[in-house]
KEDRENVEX-435833 format. One line per 2 residues: number of its first residue (from 1); their letters; for each residue x, y, z of N, C-alpha, C, O. Coordinates in nm, 3 decimals, decimal comma, always signed. Each point is the difference from the previous one (the first is absolute). Example, Ala and Ser with C-alpha at 12.3 -4.5 7.8 and 13.67 -1.06 7.14 Angstrom:
KEDRENVEX-435833
1> AS> +1,319/-0,569/+0,780/-0,089/+0,119/+0,000/+0,090/+0,120/+0,000/+0,104/-0,002/+0,066 ~ -0,139/+0,107/-0,138/+0,082/+0,119/+0,006/-0,077/+0,109/+0,073/+0,051/+0,111/+0,017
//
This chain:
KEDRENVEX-435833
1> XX> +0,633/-0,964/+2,615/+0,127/-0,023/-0,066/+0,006/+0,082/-0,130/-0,088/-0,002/-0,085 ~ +0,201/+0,075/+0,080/+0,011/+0,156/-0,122/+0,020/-0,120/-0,136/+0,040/-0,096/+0,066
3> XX> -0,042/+0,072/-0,134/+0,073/-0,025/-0,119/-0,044/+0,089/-0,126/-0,099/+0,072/+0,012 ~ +0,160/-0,076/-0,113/+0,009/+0,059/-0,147/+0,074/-0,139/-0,105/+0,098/-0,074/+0,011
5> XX> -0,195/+0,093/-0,098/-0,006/-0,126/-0,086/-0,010/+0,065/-0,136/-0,087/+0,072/-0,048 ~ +0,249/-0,136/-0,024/+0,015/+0,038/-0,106/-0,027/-0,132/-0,114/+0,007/-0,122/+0,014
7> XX> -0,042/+0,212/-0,131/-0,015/-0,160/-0,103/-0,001/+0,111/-0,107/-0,002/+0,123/+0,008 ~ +0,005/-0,232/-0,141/-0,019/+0,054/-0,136/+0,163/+0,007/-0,064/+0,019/+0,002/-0,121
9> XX> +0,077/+0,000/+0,208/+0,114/+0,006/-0,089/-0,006/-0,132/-0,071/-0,093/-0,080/+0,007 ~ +0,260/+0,060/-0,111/-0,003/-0,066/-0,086/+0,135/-0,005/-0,084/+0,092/+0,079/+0,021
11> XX> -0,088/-0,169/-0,107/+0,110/+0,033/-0,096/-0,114/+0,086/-0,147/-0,098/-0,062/-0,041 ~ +0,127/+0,175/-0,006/-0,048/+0,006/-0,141/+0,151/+0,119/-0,097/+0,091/+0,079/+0,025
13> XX> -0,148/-0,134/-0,120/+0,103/+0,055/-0,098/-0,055/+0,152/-0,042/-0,117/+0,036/-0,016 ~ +0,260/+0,055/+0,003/-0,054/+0,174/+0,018/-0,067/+0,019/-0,137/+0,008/-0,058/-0,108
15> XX> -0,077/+0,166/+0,160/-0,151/+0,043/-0,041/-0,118/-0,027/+0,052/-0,107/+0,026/-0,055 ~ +0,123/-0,088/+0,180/-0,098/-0,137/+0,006/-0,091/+0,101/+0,121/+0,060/+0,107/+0,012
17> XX> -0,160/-0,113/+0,059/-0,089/+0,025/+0,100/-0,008/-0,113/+0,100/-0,011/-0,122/-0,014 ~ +0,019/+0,212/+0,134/-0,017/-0,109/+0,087/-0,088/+0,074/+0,135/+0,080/+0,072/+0,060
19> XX> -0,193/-0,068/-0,007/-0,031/+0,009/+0,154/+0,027/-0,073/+0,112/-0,019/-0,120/+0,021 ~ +0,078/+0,231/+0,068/+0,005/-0,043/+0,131/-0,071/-0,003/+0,113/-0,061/+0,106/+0,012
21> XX> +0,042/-0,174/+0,069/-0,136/+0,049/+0,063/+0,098/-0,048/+0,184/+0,103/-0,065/+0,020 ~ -0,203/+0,141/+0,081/+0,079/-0,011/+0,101/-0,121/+0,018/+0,098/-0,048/+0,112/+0,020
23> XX> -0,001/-0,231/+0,042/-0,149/+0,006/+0,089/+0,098/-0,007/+0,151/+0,111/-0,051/+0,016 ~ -0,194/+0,118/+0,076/+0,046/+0,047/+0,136/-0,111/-0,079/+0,069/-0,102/-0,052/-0,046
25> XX> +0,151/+0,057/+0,171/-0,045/-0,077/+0,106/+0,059/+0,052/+0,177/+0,105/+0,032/+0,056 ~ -0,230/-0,049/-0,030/+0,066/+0,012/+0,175/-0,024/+0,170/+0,065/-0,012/+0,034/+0,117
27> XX> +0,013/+0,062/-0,259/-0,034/+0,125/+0,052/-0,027/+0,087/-0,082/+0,016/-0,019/-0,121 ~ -0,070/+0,151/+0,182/-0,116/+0,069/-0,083/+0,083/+0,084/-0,090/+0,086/+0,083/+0,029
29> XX> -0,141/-0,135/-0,177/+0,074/-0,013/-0,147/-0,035/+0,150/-0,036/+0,085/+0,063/-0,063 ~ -0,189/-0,007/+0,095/-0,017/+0,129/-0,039/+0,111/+0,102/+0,073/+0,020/+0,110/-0,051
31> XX> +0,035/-0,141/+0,147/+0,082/+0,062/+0,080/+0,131/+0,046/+0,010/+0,062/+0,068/+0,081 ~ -0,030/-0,145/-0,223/+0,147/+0,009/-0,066/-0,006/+0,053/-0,058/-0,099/+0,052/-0,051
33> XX> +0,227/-0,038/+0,028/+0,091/+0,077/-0,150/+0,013/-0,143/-0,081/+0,066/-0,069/+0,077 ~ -0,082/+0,029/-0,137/+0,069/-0,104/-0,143/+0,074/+0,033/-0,092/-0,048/+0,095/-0,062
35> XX> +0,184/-0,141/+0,007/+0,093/-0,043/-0,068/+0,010/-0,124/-0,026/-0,034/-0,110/+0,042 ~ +0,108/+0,172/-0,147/+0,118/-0,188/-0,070/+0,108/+0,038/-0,007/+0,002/+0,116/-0,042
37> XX> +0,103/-0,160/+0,066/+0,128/+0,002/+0,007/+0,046/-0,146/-0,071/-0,067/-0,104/+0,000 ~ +0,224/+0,128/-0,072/+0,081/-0,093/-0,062/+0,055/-0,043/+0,067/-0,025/+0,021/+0,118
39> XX> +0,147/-0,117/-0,159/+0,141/-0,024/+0,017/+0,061/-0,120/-0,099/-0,008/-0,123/+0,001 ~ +0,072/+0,223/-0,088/+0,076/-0,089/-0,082/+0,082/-0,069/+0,053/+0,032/+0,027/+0,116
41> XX> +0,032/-0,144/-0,187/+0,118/-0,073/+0,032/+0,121/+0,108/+0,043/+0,004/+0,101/-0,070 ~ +0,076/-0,109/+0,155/+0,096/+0,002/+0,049/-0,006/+0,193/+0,033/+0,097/+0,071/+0,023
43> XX> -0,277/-0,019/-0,034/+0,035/+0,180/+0,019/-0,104/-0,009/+0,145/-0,056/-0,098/+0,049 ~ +0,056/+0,190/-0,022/-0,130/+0,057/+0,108/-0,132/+0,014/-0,035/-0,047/-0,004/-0,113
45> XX> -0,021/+0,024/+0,241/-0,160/-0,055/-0,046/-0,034/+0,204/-0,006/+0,033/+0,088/+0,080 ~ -0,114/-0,083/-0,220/-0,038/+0,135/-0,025/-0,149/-0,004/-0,026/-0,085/-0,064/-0,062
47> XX> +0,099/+0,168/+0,143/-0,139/+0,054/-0,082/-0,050/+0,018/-0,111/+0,048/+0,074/-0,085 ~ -0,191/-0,166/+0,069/-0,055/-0,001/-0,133/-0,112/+0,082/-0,062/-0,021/+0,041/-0,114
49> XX> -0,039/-0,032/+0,220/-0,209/+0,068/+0,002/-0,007/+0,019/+0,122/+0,056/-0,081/+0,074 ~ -0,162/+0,248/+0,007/-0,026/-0,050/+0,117/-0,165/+0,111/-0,032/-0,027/+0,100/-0,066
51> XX> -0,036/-0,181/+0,145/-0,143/+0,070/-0,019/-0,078/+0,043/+0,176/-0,008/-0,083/+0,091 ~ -0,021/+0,167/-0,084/-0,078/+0,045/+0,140/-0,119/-0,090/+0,043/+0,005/-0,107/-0,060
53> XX> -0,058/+0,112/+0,101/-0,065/-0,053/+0,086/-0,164/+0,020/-0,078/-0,077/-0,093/+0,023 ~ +0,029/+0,192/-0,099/-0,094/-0,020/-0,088/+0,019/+0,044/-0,175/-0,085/+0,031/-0,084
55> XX> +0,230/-0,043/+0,074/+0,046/+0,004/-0,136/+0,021/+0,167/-0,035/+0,008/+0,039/-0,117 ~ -0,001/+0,050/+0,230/-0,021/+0,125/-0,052/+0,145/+0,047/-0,052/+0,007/+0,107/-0,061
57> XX> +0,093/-0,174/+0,080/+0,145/+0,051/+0,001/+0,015/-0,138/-0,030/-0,069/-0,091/+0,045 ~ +0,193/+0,080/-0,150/+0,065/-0,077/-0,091/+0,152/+0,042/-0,055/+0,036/+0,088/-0,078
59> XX> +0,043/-0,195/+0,158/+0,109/+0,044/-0,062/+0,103/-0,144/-0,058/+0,013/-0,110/+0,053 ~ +0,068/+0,180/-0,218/+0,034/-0,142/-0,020/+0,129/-0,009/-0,028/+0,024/+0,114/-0,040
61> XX> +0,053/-0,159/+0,035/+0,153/-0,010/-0,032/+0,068/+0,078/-0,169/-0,057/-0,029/-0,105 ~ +0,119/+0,077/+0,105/+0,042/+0,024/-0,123/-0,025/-0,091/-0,124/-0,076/+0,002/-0,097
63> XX> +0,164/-0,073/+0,139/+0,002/-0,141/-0,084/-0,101/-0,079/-0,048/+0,018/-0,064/-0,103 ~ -0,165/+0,057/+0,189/-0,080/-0,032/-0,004/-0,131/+0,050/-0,082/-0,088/-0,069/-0,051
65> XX> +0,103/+0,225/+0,055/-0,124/+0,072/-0,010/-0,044/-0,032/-0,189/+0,079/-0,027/-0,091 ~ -0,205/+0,041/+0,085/-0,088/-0,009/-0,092/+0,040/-0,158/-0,070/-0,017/-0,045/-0,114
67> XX> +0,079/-0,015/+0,242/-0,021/-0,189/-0,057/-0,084/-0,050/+0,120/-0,087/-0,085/-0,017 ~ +0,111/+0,132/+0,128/-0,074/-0,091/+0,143/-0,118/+0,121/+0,000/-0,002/+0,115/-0,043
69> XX> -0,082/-0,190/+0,106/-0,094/+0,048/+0,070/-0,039/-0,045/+0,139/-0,037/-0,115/+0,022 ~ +0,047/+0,217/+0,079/-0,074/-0,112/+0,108/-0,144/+0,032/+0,028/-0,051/+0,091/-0,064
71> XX> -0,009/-0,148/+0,140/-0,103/-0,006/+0,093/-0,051/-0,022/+0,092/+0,078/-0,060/+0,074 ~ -0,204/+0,078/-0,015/-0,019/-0,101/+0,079/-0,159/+0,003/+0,042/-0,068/+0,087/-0,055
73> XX> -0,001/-0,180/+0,151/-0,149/-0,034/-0,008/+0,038/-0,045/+0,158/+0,059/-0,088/+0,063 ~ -0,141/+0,221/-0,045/-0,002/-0,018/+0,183/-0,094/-0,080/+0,084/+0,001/-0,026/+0,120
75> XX> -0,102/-0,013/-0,237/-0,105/-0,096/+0,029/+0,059/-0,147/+0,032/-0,034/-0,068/+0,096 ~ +0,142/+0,025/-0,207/+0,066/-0,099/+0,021/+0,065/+0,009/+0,054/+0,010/-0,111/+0,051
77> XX> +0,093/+0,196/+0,005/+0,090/+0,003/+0,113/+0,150/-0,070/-0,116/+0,085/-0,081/+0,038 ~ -0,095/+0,162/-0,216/+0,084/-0,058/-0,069/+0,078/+0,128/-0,042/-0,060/+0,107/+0,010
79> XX> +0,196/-0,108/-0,058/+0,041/+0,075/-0,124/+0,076/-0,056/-0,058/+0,088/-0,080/+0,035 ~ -0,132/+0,137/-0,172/+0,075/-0,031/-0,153/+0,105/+0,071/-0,013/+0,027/+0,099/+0,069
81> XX> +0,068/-0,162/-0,196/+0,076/+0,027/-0,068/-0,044/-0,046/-0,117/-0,021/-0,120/-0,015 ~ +0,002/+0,209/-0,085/-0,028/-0,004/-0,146/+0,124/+0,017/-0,066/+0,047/+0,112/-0,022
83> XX> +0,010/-0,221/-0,012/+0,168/+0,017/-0,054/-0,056/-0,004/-0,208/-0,098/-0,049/-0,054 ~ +0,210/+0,123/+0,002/-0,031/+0,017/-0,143/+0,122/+0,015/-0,059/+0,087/+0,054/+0,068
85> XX> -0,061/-0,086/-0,170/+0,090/+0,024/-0,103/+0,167/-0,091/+0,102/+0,117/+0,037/+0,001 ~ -0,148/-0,091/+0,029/+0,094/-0,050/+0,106/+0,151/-0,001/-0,087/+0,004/-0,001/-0,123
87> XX> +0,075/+0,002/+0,181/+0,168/-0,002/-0,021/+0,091/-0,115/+0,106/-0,021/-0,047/+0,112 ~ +0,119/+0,033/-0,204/+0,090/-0,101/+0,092/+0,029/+0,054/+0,096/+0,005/-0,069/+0,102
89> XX> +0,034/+0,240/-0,092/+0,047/+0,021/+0,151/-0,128/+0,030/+0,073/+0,010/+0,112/+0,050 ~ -0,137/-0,173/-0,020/-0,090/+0,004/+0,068/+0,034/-0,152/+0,060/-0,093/-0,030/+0,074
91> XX> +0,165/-0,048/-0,079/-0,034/-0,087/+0,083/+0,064/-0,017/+0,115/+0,115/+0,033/+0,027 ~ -0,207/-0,095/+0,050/+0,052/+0,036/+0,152/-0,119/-0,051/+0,056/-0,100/-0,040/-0,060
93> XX> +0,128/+0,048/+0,234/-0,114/-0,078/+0,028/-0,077/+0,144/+0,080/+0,073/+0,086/+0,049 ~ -0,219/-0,074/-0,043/-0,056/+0,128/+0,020/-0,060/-0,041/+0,143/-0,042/-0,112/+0,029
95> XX> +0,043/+0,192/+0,030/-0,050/+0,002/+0,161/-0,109/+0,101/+0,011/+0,013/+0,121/-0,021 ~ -0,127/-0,185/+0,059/-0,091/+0,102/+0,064/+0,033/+0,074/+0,136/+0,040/-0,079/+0,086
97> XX> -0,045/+0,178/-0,055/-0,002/+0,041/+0,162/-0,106/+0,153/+0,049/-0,006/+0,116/-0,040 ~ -0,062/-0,196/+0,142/-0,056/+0,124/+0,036/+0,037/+0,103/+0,141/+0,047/-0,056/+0,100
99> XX> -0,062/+0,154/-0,099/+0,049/+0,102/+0,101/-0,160/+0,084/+0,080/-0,083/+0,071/-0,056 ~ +0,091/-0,111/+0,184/-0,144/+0,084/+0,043/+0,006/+0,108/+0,015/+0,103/+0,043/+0,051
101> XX> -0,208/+0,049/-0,087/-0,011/+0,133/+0,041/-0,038/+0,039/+0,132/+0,006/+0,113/+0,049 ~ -0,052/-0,239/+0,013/-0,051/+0,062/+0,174/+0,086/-0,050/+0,081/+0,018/+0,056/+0,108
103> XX> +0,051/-0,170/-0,141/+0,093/-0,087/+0,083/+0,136/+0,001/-0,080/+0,012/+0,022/-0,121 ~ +0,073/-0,046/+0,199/+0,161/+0,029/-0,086/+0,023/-0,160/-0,009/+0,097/-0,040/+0,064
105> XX> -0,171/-0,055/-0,132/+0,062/-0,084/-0,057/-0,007/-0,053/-0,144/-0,067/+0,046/-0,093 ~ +0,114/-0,107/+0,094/+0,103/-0,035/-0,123/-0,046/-0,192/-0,077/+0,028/-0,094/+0,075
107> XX> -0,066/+0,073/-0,158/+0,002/-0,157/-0,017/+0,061/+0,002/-0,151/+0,000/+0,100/-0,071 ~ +0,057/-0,236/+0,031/+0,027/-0,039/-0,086/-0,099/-0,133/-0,072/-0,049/-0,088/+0,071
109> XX> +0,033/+0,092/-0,212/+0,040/-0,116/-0,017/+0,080/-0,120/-0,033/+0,107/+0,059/+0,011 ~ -0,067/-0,194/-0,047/+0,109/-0,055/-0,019/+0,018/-0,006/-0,151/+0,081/-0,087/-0,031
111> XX> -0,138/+0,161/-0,083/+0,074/+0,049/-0,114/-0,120/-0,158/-0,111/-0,067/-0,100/+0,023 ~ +0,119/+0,197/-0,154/-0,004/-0,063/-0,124/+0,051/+0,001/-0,098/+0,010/+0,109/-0,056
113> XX> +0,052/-0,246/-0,018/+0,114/+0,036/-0,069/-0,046/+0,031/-0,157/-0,065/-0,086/-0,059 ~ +0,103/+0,219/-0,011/+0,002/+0,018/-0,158/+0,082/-0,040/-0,039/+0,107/+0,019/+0,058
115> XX> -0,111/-0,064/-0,129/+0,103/-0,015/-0,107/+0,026/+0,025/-0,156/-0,039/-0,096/-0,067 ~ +0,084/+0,181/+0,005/-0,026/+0,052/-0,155/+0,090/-0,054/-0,025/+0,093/+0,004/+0,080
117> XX> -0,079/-0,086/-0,214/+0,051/-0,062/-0,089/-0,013/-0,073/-0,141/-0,108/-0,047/-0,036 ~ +0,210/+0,040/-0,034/-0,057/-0,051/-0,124/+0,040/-0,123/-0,009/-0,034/-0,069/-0,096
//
């Protein structure tokens, strides 16, 4: 059974740091592509971070860059989001999803909600 398991969101007030973390299950974690993706209230779900399969290629959203960091630890079958300097329009709820490089599928997970506020 595939799942992706998100945690670490939160309410915090901007400036604030927050990690995300997103542990996989059900299939071979080294084998993906990893991202995080958003979706604010009432917009579309965008792209946030997406990292290769042993971190060699990294790419991050405009909006995002030199506040997120991602990662990931193929040992754990996890990846991060290192969120920083956070802003009100960062909140949204963030979705892990991975994409295989040998097989054409696709998983989600069911999201975590940020929330920046004062």
């Amino acid at each position: 059974q595939v799942q992706l398991v998100e945690s670490g969101g939160g309410l915090v007030e901007p400036g604030s740091s927050l990690r995300l973390s997103c542990v996989a299950s059900g299939f071979t974690f080294s084998n993906y592509v990893m991202s995080w993706h958003r979706q604010a209230p009432g917009k579309g779900r965008e792209l946030v971070a997406a990292m290769t399969t042993t971190g060699g290629r990294i790419n991050y959203a405009d909006s995002v860059k030199g506040r997120f960091t991602i990662s990931r630890d193929n040992a754990k079958n996890t990846v991060y989001l290192q969120m920083s300097g956070l802003k009100p329009e960062d909140t949204a709820v963030y979705y892990c999803k991975a994409v295989g490089i040998l097989t054409p599928r696709v998983y989600w997970g069911q999201g975590t909600l940020v929330t920046v506020s004062s």
